[in-house]
N, C-alpha and C positions, 0 to 999 in steps of 0.2 A: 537284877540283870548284871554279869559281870563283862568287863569286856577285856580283855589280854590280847596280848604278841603272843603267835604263833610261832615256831621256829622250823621249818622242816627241809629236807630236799626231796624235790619229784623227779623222776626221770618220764620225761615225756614218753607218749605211748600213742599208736597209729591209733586212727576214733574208732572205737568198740563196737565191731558187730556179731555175727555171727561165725562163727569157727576161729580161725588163728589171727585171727586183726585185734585179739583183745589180749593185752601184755597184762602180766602179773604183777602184784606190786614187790615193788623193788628191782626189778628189772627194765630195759629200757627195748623199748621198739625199736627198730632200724630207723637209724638215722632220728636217735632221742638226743636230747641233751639236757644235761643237768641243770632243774632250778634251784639257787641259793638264796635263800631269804634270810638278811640278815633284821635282828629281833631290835624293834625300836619302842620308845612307850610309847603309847595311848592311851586316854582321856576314858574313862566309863562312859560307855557310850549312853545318850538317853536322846530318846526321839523329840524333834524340834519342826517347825514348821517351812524348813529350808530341807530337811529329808526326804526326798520322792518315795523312799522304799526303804527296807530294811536292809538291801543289798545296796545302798547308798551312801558309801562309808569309802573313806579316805586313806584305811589303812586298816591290815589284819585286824579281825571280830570276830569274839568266840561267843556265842548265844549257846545257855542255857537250853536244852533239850526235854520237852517235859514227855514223856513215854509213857507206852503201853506195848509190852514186850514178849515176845514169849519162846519158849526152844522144846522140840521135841525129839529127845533120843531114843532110838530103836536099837537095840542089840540084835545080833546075828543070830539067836536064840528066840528072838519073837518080845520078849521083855523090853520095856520101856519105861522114859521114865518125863514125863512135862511136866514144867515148871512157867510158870508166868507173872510178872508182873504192871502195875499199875503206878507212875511213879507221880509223885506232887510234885508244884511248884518250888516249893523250900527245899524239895532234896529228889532233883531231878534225875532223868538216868545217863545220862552224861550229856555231851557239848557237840555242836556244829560250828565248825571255824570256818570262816570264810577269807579269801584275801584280795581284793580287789585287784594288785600288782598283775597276780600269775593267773587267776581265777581256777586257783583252789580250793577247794573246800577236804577239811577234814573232819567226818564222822567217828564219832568217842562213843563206845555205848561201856557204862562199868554195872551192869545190874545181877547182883546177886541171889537175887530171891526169883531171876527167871534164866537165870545161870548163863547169861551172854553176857561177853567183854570183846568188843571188836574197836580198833583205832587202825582206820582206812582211809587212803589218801589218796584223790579224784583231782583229776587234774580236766576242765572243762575250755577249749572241746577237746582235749585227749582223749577221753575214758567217756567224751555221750557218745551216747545209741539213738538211735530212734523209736518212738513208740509203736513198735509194732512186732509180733507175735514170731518175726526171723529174727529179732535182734537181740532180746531180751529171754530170760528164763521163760517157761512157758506159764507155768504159776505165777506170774509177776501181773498184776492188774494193769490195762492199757487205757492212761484218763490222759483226758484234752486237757492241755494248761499247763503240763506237768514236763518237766527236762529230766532223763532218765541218764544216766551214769554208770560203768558197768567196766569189772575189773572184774580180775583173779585173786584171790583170799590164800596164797597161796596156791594149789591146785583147783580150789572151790569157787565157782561164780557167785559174786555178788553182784546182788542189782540197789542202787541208792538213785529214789525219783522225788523230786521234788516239786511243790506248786507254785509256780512264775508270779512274781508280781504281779497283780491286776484287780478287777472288779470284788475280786474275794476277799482281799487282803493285799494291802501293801504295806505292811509292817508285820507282820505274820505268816508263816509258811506251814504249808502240811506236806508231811511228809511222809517215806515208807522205805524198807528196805525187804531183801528176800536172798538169804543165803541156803542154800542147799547142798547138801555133800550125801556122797551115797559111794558104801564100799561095796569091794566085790564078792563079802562072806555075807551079802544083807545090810549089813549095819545101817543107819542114818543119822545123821543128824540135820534137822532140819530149823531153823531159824528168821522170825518175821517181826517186825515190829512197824507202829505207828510214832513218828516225832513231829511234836509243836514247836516251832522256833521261832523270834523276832523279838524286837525292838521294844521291852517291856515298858508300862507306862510307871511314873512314877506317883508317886500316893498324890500330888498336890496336882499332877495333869488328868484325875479321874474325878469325874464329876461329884458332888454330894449332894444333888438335888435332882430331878428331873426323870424321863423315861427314857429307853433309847429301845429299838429295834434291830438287830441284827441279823443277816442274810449270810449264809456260808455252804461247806462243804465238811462232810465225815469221811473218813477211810477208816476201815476195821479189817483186824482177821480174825479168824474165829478156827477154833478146833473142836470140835464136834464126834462125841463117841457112841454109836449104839450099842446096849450089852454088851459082850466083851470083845464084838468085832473093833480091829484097826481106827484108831485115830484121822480122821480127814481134816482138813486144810483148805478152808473157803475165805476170799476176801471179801467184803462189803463197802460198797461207798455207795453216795446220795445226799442228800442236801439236810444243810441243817437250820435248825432257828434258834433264837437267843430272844428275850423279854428281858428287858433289865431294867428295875426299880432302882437309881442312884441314891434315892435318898433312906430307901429301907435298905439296902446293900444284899439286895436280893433278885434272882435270875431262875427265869422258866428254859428249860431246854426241849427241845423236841427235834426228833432221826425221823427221815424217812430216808429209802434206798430200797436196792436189789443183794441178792445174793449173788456172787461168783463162781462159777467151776469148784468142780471138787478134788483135791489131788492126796493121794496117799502115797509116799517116801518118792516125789517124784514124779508120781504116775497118773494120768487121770484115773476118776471115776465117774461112771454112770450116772446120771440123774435118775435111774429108777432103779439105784442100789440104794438110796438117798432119803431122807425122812425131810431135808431141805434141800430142794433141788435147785440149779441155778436157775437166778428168774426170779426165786421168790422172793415178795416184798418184805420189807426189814422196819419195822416203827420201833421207837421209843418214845419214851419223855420223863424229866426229872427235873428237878430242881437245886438249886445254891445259894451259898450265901457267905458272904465274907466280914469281917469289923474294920474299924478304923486303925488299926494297926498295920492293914496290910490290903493289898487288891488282890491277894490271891483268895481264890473261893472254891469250898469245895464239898459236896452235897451226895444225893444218889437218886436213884429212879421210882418210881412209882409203879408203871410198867413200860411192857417191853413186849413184840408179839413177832413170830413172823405170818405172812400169808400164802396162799397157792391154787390157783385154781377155785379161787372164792372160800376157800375155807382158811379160817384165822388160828393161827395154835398159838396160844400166851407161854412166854417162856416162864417159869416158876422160879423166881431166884429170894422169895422168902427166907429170911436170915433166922439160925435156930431160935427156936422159941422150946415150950411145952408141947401147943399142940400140932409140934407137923414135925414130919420128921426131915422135911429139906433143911438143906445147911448151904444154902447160898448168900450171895453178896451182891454189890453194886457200888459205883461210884462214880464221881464228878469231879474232876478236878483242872484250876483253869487259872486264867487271869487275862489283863487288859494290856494289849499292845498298840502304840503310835502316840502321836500328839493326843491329847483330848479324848483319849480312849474308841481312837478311831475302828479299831478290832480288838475282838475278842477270839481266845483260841484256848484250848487246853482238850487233856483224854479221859477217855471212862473205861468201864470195866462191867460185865454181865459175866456173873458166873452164876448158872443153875440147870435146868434141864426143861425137856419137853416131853411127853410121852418115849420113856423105853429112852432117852436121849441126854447127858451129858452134852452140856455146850460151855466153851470160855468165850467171849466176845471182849478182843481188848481193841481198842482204836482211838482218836483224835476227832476232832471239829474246829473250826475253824469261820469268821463271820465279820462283816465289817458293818458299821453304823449307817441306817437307812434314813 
């Protein structure tokens, strides 16, 4: 976990709703005025028993963002091109800074292998919204708990939601973001991701003996392609579970959830254009494992299914072998945040298919000690 001085200026902005109350970055709202943060040092932060929360810091804190990311461009021509990644612990996909002073927070994403680089700066309550379906993108998922944040990217809405301190985690946050740009010869680009952030534990505050229990929450999005129709755009959340062995350095993982709306360059679609319709149930489960060098841990799944109307489809994410010809993946990557390994939090990765079906499922979890 590293922790820095921040340095930036925000021009305040009217609180973000729907139409012209939501100012661009770097421009100031009527009647804005400039904040100056001047950069002082700070201690690496590490979580202590006098911390309430991860948001309980005395001075600008840049956390470590662990992702699952992804960007999808459409050409004016119908050509496209996605790209996504999954990032680890050790080489995360960029940083959430937060300031206590101004209550800023700035958003870094640098990931190259799902071709997004965004550093966007949220000034709260400037740039919140409300949770709900006037104020926010319409593809943007609306969860209880969650403080949503909403700026212009230049011309492009971004929406950046995050998960409050509380029963899930107070040293760990889940998070989401959802950028959308669409020109007027077609074109798109469209960009989503899942981020884990907090207060990581250090190797001597993680236990080396004993079981623990964890209770939490997932966000995912997922792209999803039937034969050569169009790319769609569904999000996923629902709750999650953690089993942890401290003393084997070993962890059962298990999803459950819903599916979300389905949206193509912007636009909905149909549930009965859909081979996963919103509604349908979302499982998983997998496993991790970490050594004594380090509490990061990081594994992959076993299976994975969705359901509908009582019938179960297993998504097939079988990595190449000889005998099959699927060429999928999966992954688990995570580690322990708070005193005493009070949360766990980290993201995964389903890449394979369903009948007739290309899916990527990249998202987060999130779980605190029972």
């Amino acid at each position: 976990m590293r922790a820095v001085i921040i340095a930036l200026s925000l021009p305040l902005a009217a609180c973000g709703g729907a139409g012209g109350n939501v100012s661009s970055i770097g421009s100031s709202a009527p009647g804005g005025a400039v904040i100056s943060l001047t950069p002082t040092p700070t201690p690496t932060q590490t979580p202590n028993s006098t911390q309430t929360n991860l948001f309980d810091v005395s001075t600008a804190t840049k956390f470590d963002a662990v992702g699952a990311v992804h960007s999808l461009a459409v050409n004016a021509d119908g050509s496209s091109l996605y790209q996504g990644n999954a990032s680890t612990v050790e080489a995360p996909s960029g940083t959430i800074s937060y300031d206590p002073r101004d209550g800023v927070f700035v958003m870094t994403i640098a990931d190259s292998k799902a071709n997004v680089s965004r550093n966007i700066t949220f000034q709260d309550p400037g740039h919140r919204t409300t949770a709900d379906a006037n104020n926010v993108e319409r593809q943007v998922p609306l969860l209880a708990g969650f403080n949503y944040l909403h700026v212009l990217d230049g011309t492009v809405p971004l929406t950046f939601f995050y998960k409050r301190p509380n029963s899930s985690g107070s040293f760990v946050s889940l998070a989401g973001f959802e950028r959308s740009q669409a020109s007027e010869d077609g074109s798109s680009l469209a960009e989503q991701g899942v981020l884990v952030f907090g207060t990581r534990s250090t190797t001597t505050q993680t236990p080396t003996k004993g079981a623990a229990h964890f209770d939490g929450q997932f966000l995912a999005t997922m792209i999803a392609q039937q034969g050569n129709s169009a790319r769609v755009q569904q999000w996923l959340e629902g709750i999650s579970a953690v089993e942890v062995d401290f003393a084997k350095r070993t962890l059962s993982l298990s999803l459950s959830g819903k599916v979300g709306p389905a949206f193509v360059q912007n636009k909905p679609v149909a549930d009965s254009a859909l081979s996963v319709p919103s509604g349908s149930s979302f499982t998983a489960a997998g496993s991790a494992g970490w050594t004594s060098a380090s509490t990061a841990f990081s594994g992959k799944f076993a299976s994975a299914a969705f359901s509908s109307n009582g019938t179960a489809t297993p998504i097939d994410f079988t990595s190449v072998s000889a005998g099959t010809a699927t060429a999928g993946a999966s992954s688990i990557d995570g580690t322990f945040y708070g005193p005493d390994a009070k949360n766990v939090g980290g993201n995964f990765r389903i890449v394979g298919g369903i009948p007739n079906q290309r899916i990527d499922i990249l998202g987060g979890f999130i779980g605190v000690k029972k």
